[in-house]
C-alpha positions as CSV (number, residue, x, y, z in Angstrom):
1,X,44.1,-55.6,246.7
2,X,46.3,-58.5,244.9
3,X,45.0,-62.1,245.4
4,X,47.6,-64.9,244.7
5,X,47.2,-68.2,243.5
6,X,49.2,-71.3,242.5
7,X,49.1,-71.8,239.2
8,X,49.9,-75.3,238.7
9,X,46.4,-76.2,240.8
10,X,44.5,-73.2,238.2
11,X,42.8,-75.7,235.3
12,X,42.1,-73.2,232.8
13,X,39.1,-75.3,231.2
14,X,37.6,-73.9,234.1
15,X,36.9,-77.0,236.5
16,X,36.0,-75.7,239.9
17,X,37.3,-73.9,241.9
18,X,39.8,-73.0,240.4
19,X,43.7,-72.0,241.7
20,X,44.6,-72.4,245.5
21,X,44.9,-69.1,246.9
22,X,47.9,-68.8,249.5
23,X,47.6,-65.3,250.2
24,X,46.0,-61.7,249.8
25,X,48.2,-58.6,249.3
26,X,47.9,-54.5,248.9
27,X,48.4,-53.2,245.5
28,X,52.0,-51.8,245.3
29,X,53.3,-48.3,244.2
30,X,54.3,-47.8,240.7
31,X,57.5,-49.6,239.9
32,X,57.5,-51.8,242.9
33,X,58.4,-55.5,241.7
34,X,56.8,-58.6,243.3
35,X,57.9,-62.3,242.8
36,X,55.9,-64.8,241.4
37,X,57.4,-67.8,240.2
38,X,54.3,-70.6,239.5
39,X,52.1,-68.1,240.9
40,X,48.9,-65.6,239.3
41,X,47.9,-62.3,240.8
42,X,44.4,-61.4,240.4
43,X,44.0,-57.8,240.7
44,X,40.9,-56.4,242.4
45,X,39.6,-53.4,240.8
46,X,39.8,-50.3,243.1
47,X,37.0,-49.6,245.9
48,X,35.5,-53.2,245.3
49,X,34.9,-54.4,248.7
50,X,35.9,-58.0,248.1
51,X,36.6,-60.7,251.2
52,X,39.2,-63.5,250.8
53,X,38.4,-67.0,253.0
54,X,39.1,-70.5,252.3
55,X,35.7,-70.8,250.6
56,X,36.5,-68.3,248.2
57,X,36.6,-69.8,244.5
58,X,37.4,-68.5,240.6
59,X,35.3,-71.6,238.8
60,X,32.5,-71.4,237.6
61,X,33.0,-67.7,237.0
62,X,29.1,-67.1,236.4
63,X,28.6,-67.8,239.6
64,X,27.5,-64.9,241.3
65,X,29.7,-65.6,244.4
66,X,32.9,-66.8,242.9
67,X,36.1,-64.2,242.9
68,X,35.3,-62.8,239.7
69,X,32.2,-61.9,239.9
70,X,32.0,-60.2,243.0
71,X,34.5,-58.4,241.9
72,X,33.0,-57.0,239.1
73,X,29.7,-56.5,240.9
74,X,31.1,-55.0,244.1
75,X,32.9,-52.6,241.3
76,X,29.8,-52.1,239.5
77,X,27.9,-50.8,242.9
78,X,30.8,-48.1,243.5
79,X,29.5,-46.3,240.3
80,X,25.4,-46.3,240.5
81,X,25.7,-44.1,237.3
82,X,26.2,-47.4,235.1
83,X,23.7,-50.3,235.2
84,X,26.1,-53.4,233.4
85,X,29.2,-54.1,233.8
86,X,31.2,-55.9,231.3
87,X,34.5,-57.9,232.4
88,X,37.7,-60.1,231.4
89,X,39.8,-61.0,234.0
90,X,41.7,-63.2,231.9
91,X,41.7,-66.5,234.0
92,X,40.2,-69.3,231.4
93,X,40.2,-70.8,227.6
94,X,37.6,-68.9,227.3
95,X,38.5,-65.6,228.3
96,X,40.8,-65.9,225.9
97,X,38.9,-66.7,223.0
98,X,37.0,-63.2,223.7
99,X,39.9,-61.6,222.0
100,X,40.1,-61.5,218.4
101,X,43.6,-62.4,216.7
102,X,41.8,-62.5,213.5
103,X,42.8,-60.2,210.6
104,X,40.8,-56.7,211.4
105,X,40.6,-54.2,209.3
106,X,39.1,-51.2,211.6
107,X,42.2,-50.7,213.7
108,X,42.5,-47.3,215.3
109,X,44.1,-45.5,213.3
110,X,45.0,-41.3,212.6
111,X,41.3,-41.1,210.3
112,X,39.1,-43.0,212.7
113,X,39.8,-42.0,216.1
114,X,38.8,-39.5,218.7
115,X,40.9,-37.6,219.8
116,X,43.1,-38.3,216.6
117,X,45.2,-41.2,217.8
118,X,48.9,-39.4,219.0
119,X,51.2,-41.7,217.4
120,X,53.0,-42.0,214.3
121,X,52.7,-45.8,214.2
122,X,50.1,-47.8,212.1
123,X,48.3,-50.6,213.0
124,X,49.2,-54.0,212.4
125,X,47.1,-56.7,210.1
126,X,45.7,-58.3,212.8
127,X,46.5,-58.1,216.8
128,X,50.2,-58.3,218.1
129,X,50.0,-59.9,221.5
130,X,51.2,-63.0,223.0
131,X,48.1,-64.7,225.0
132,X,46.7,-68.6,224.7
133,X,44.9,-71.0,223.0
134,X,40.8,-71.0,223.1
135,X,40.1,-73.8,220.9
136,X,42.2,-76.7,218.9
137,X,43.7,-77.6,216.7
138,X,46.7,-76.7,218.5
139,X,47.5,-77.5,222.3
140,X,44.9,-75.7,224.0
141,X,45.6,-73.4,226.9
142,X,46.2,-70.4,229.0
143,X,48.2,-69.0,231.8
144,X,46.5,-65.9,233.6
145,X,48.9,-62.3,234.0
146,X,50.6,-63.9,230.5
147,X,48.1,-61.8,228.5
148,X,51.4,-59.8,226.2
149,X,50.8,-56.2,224.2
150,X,54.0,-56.5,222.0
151,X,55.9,-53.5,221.8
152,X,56.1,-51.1,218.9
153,X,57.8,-52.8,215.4
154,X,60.4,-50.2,214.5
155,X,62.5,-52.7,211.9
156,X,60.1,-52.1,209.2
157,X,59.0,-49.2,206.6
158,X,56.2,-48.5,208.5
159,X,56.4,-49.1,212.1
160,X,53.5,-50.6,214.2
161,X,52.2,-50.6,217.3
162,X,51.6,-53.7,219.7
163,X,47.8,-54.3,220.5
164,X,44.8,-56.7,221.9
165,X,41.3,-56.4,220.5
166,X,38.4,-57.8,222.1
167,X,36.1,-59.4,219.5
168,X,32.9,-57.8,218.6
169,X,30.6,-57.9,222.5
170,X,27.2,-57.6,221.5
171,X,25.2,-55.4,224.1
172,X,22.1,-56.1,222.4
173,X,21.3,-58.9,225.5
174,X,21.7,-56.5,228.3
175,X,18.9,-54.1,227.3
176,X,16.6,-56.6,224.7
177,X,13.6,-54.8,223.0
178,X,11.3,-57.6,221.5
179,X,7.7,-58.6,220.7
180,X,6.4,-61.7,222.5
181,X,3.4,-63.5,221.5
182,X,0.7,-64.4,224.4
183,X,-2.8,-65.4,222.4
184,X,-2.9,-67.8,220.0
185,X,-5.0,-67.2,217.7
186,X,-3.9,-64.1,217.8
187,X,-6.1,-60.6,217.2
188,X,-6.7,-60.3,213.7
189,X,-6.6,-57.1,211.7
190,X,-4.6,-55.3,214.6
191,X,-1.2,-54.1,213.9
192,X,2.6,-54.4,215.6
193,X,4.5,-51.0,214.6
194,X,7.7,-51.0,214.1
195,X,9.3,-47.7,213.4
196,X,6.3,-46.2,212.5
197,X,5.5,-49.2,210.3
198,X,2.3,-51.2,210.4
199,X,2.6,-54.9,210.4
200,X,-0.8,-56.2,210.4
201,X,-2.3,-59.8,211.6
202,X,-4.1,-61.8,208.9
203,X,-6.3,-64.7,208.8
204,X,-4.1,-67.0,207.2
205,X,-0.7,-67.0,205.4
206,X,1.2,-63.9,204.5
207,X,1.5,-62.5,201.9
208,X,4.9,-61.2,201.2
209,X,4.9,-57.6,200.3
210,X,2.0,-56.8,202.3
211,X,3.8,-56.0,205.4
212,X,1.5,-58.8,207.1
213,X,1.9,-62.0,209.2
214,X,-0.5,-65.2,209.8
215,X,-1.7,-64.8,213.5
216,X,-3.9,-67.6,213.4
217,X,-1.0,-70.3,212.6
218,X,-1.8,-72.5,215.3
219,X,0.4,-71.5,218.2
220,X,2.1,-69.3,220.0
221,X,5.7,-70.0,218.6
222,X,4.3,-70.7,214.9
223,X,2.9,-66.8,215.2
224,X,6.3,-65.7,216.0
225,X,8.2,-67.6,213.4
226,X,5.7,-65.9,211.1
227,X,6.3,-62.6,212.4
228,X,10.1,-63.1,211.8
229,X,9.4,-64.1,208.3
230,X,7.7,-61.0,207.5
231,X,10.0,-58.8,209.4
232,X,13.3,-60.3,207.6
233,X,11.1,-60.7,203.9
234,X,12.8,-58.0,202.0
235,X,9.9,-57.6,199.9
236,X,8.3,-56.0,203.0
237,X,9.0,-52.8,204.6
238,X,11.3,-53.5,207.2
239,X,14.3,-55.5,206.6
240,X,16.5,-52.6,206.2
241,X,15.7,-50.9,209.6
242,X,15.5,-53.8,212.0
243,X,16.1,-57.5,211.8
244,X,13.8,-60.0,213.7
245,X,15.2,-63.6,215.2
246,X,13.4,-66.1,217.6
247,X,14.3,-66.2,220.6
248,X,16.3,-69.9,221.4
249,X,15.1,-69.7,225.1
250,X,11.5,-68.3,224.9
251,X,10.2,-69.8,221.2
252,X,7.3,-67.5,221.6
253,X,9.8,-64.0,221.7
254,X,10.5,-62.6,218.7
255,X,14.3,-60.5,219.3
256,X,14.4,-56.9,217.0
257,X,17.6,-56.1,216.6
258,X,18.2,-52.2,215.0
259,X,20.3,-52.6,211.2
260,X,22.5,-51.3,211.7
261,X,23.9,-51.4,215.0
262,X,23.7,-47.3,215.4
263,X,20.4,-46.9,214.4
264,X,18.6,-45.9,217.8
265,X,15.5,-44.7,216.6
266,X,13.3,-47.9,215.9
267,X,9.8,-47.7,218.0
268,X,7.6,-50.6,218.8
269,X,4.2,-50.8,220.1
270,X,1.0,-53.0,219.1
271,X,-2.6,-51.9,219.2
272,X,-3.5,-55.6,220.3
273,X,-2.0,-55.8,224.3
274,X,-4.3,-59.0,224.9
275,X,-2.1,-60.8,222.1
276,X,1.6,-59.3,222.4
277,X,4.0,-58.1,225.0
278,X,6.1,-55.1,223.9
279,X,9.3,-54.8,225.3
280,X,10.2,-50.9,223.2
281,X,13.9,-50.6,224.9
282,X,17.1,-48.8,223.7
283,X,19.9,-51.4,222.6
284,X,23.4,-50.5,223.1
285,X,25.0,-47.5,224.9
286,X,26.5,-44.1,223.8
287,X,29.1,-43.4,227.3
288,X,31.5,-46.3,228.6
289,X,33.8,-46.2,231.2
290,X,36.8,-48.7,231.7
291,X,39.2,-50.1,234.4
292,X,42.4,-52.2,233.3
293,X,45.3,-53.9,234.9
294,X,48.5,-53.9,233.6
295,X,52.0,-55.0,234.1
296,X,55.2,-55.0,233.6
297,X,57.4,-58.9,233.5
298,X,60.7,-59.6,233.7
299,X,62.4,-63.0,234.3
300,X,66.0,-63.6,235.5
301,X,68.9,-66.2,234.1
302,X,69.3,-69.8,236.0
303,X,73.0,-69.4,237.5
304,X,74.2,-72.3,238.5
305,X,77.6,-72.4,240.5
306,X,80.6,-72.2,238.7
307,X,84.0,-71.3,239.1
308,X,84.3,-69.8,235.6
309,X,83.2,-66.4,233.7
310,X,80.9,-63.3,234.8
311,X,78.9,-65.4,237.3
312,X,81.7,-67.4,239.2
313,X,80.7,-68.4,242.6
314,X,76.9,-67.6,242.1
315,X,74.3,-70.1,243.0
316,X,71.0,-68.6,241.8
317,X,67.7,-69.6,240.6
318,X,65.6,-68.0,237.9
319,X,63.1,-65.6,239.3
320,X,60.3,-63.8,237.8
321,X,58.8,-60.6,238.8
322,X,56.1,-58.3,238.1
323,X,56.7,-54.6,237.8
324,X,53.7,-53.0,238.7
325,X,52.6,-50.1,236.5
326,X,50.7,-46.9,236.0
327,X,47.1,-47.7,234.4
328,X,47.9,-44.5,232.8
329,X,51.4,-45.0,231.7
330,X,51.9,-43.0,228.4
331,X,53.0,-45.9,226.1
332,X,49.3,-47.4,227.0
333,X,46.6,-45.9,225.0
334,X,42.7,-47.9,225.2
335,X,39.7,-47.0,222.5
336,X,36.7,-48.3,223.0
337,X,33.6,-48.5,219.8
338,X,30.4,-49.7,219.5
339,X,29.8,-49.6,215.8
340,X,32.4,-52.6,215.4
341,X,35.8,-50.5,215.2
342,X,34.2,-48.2,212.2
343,X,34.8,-45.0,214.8
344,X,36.8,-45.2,218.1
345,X,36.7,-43.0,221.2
346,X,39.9,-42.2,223.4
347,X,39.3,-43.8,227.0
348,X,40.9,-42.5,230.0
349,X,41.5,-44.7,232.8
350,X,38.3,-44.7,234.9
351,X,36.7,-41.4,233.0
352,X,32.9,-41.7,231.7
353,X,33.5,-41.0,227.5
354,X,30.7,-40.2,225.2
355,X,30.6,-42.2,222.3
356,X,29.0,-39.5,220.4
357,X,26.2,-42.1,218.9
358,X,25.1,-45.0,220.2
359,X,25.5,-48.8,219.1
360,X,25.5,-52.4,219.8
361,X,28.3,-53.7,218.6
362,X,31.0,-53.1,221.0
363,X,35.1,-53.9,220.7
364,X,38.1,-52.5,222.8
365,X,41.5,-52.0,221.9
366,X,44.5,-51.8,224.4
367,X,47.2,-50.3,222.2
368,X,50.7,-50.4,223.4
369,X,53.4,-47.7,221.9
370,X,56.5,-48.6,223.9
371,X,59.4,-50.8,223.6
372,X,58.4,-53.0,226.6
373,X,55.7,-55.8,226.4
374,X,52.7,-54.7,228.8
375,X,51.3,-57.6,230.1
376,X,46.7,-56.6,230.6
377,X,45.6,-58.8,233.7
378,X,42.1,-58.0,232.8
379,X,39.4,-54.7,232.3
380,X,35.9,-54.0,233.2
381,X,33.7,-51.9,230.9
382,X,30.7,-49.9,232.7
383,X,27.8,-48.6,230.8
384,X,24.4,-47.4,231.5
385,X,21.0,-48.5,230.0
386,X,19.5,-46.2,227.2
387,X,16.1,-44.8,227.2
388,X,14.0,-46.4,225.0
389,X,12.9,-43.8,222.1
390,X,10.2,-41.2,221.6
């Protein structure tokens, strides 16, 4: 299903609702073109039972009933497998800061890839795609469907391949493990383990090096600032297994955080359940699965009449067209890591792929290898929850 919508009523700053939608389509076949001068499609992702009226809206898009997200959520239900779903339709400033133009040095490339990456062509310095502004000091700005993967770079000594990286998505938030703090004071002279290490409650200030904390520091919130001191004090014993923050939302939550990202084997649990909620859960994921859009553009010369040369007596206007295209076209290759682009994993279109270990820090990169620009309307990345550990 295709959903299009003027683009010249579509503020990309996100204003609601967003674009006015003039019409719902079928997706084409392969290599079927479709005009759309001043116009978006947004493509709904197969199976996603999704209805079209005049109260349908983009903006906000964390609105749980605009286009977007039931999109992604209808989606999400067609695969029970997969608990979260992760998704970038490409339709606002800020969709397209998500993607990092930055200069990266973990590209995939032939030594960090599985399956080795099938092309002779390195990666560039930093991404090679056309897409908008997020964020001054420039014009700021986006069109959606203009998201560009420049073709390969043959004109040089060692040719390139045309790309968009996400930056870094931090999965940490959809499966959170913390230690919140109920009882103030709290119980002295019990412990909070963490991976196996003892962090005991004292009657009065810590002491660092003595893997303590001061649960009698007057509140609540003040017992969990204390316990993020002693987690993060290197001097103690646990700064280079997990890293502990407080919570901007819930002062009294302390958020553990494995160091580093791949390091799935931290435990928590407290002999004091009177004085502090354990949440012991899994960060991250080790299997993704992915659904993109992609396109093809083309856009054809303004002939005005004339009497004279190769378009005498034509009277036309400029039109552009989008070609649709095979998710799994050759020249289109997708990785996906969660260890920040150190390793990457091979992801076939709409295929669950084991990411071997598991990790927090996730990033995908849409890798084009062709000589025509392929222009990504969006992607949604599935992945389940992870058991907490033994």
């Amino acid at each position: 299903m295709r959903i299009f919508t003027d683009i010249a009523s579509h503020d990309t700053t996100g204003v609601a609702p967003g674009g006015r939608i003039f019409r719902t389509d079928s997706t084409p076949e392969a290599g079927q073109t479709t005009t759309v001068n001043g116009q978006f499609v947004f493509p709904v992702p197969e199976g996603a039972a999704l209805e079209i009226n005049s109260s349908s809206f983009y903006f906000p898009q964390e609105d749980a009933n605009s286009i977007p997200s039931q999109a992604a959520a209808e989606f999400l239900i067609r695969y029970p497998m997969y608990d979260h779903i992760l998704y970038n339709f490409y339709l606002d400033n800020e969709d397209v800061g998500a993607f990092d133009i930055t200069a990266f040095a973990n590209f995939p490339t032939t030594a960090n890839t599985s399956p080795t990456l099938p092309s002779l062509l390195v990666p560039p310095a930093a991404a090679r795609c056309t897409l908008g502004r997020a964020a001054g000091p420039g014009a700021v700005g986006m069109v959606p469907n203009s998201l560009g993967m420049l073709p390969k770079s043959e004109a040089r000594a060692n040719p390139v391949y045309g790309c968009a990286v996400t930056a870094t998505i931090d999965l940490w938030d959809y499966n959170p493990c913390y230690i919140e703090v109920i009882l103030s004071p709290s119980a002295v002279g019990n412990v909070i383990s963490i991976g196996g290490v003892n962090l005991l409650g004292f009657a009065g200030a810590r002491t660092p090096g003595s893997d303590d904390f001061n649960a009698t520091a007057g509140s609540e919130a003040l017992i969990a600032a204390d316990i993020v001191a002693a987690i993060n004090d290197p001097l103690n014993s646990f700064s280079t297994f997990v890293q502990a923050s407080v919570d901007p939302t819930v002062p009294a939550r302390v958020q553990l955080r494995p160091v580093p990202a791949t390091n799935t084997a931290v435990t928590v649990t407290t002999s004091a359940a009177a004085s502090y909620t354990v949440v012991e859960s899994h960060p991250g994921t080790d299997e993704v699965m992915l659904w993109w859009k992609v396109s093809r553009s083309s856009t054809s010369e303004d002939l005005g009449y004339s009497n004279k040369g190769t378009s005498a007596g034509q009277n036309s206007p400029a039109l552009k067209t989008l070609t649709e295209t095979d998710p799994e076209t050759p020249s289109m290759l997708v990785y996906a890591s969660v260890d920040d682009g150190a390793s990457w994993y091979r992801v076939p279109y709409l295929e669950p792929v084991d990411l071997a270990n598991a990790g927090t820090n996730l990033r995908v990169c849409f890798i084009n290898t062709g000589t025509d620009t392929l222009y990504l309307h969006g992607f949604c990345v599935l992945f389940p929850d992870l058991l907490p550990p033994l």
